[in-house]
C-alpha positions in Angstrom: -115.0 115.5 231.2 -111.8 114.3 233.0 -108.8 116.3 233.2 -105.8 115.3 230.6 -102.2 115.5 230.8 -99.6 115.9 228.3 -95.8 116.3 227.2 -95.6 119.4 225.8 -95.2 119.2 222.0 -94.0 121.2 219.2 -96.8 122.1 216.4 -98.6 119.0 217.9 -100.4 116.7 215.6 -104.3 115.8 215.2 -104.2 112.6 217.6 -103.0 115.3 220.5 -105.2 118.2 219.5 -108.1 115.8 219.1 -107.8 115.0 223.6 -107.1 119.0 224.3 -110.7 119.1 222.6 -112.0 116.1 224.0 -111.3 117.6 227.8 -112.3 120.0 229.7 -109.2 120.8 232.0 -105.5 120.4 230.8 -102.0 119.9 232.1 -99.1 120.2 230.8 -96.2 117.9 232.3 -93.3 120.3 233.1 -90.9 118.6 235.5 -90.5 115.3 233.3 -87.0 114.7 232.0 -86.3 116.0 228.5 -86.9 112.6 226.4 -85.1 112.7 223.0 -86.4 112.2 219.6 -89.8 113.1 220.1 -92.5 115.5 219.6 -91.9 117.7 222.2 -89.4 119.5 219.7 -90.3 118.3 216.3 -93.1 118.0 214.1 -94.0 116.9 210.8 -95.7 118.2 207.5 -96.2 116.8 204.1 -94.3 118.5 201.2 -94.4 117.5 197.6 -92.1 115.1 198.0 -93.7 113.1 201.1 -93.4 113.7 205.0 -90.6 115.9 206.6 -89.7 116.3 210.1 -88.7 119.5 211.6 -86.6 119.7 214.6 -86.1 122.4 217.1 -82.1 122.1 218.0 -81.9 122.1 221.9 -79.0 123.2 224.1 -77.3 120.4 226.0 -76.3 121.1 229.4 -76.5 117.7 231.4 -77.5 113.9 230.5 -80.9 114.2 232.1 -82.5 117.8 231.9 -85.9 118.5 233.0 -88.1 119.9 230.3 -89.1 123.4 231.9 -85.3 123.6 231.3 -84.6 122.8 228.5 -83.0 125.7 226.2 -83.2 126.1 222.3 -80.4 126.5 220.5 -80.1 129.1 217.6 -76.4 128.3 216.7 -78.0 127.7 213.3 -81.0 129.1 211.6 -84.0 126.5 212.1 -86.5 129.3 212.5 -85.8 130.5 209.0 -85.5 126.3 207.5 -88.5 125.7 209.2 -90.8 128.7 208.0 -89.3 128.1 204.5 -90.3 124.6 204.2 -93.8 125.6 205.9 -94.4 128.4 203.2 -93.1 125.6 200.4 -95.2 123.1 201.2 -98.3 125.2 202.1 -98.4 128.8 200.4 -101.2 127.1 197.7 -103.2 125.6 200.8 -106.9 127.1 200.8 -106.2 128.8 204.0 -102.5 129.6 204.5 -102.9 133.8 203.6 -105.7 133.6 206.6 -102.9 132.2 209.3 -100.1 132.9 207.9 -99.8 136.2 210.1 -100.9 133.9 213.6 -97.4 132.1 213.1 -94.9 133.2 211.1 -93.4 135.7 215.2 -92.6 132.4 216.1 -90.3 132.3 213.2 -89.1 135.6 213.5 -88.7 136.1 217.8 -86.3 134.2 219.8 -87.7 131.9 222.6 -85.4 130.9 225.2 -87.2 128.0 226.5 -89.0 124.9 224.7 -91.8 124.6 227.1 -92.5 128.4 227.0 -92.1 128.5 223.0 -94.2 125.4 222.7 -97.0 126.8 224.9 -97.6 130.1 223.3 -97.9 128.4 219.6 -100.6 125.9 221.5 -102.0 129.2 222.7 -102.4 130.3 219.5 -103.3 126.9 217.6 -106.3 126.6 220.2 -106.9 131.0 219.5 -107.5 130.9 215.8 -109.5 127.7 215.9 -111.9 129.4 218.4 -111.5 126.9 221.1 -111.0 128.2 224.9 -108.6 125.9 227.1 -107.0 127.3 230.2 -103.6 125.6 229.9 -102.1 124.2 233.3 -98.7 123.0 234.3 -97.6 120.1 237.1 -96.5 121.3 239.9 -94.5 117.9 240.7 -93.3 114.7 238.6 -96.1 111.5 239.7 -95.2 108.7 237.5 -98.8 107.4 238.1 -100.9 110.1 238.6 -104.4 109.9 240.3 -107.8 110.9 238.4 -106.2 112.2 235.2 -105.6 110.3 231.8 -102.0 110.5 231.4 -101.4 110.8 227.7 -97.9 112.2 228.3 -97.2 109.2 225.6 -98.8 111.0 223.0 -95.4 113.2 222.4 -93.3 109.8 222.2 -93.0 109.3 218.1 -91.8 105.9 218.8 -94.9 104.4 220.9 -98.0 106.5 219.1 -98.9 105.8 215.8 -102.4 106.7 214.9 -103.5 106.4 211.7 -107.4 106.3 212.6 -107.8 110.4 211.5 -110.6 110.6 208.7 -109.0 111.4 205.2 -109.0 115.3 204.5 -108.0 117.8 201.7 -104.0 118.2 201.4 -102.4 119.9 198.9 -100.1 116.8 197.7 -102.8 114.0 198.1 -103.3 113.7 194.7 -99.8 113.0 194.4 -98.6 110.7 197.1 -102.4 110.2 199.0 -103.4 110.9 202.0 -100.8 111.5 205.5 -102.5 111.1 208.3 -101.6 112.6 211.8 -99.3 115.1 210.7 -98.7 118.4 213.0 -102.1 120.0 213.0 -101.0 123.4 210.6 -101.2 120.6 208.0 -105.1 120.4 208.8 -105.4 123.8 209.7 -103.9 125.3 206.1 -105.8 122.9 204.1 -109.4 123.1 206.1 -109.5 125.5 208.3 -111.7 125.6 211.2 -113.1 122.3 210.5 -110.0 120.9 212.3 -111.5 121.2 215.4 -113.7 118.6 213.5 -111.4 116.0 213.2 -111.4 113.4 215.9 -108.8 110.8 216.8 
């Protein structure tokens, strides 16, 4: 399998989960410049009333900031916001009791950096679904880099849209249907290890 590289990407959704699985060695872009108003620091879930986006507030401390130093903010309580609209929308999931304990540190420990918080809940996404990936970083920005499928696109909301996920239980689908390619908790509280399953 070829080696893949990505943005990094908060709670990342099916379509980038699905080439993490799909190769054998990954990288992680770390010295790209921050890009806003994309999923490297949000992520979205389904609630009862329809999709909601949930953003990581960053500290601004120049116009163009690499990623690697990019800094979260916690002038406001997001963690709290964030695991409260979680434990809303998925507490009568079929298998939010068995994870609930994987990810709620992440909502109760500060993180200095994005890249570092991002990783370890990848780390533990790929851990509970029983998957083993070594997780690499750049050690240099190539714009076009050699023998690698650059999928760094995949954290731009703007540019990906994938819609091509097969249909799987959510708590609200009877309500408002289907969502597809939400952040990958969605799948992971609603069917378990069979998200490894689902292929973009």
């Amino acid at each position: 399998m070829k080696s893949i590289l990505l943005s990094s990407a908060y709670l990342p959704n099916i379509a980038y989960l699905s080439q993490i699985l799909n190769h054998e060695q990954i990288f992680i872009e770390q010295h790209e410049y921050f890009v806003k108003q994309t999923f490297r620091n949000r992520c979205e879930i389904v609630t009862a009333n329809g999709k909601l986006s949930l953003s990581i507030p960053l500290i601004k401390q120049a116009d163009k900031e690499i990623i690697s130093e990019k800094k979260i903010s916690y002038a406001e309580d997001w963690q709290k916001q964030h695991w409260r609209a979680m434990t809303s929308a998925y507490k009568n999931s079929p298998y939010f009791e068995f994870f609930e304990d994987d990810f709620k540190p992440f909502y109760e420990t500060q993180f200095e950096y994005l890249l570092d918080y991002n990783t370890q809940i990848l780390h533990t996404i790929l851990h509970v679904l029983r998957v083993k990936k070594q997780i690499n970083f750049t050690t240099q920005f190539e714009l076009n880099p050699n023998e690698i499928v650059d999928s760094r696109n995949f954290s731009d909301k703007a540019k990906i849209s994938f819609n091509e996920v097969k249909p799987y239980y959510q708590v609200f689908s009877d309500r408002i249907g289907f969502t597809p390619n939400l952040s990958c908790l969605d799948a992971l509280f609603n069917i378990g290890l069979e998200t490894k399953l689902l292929k973009v």
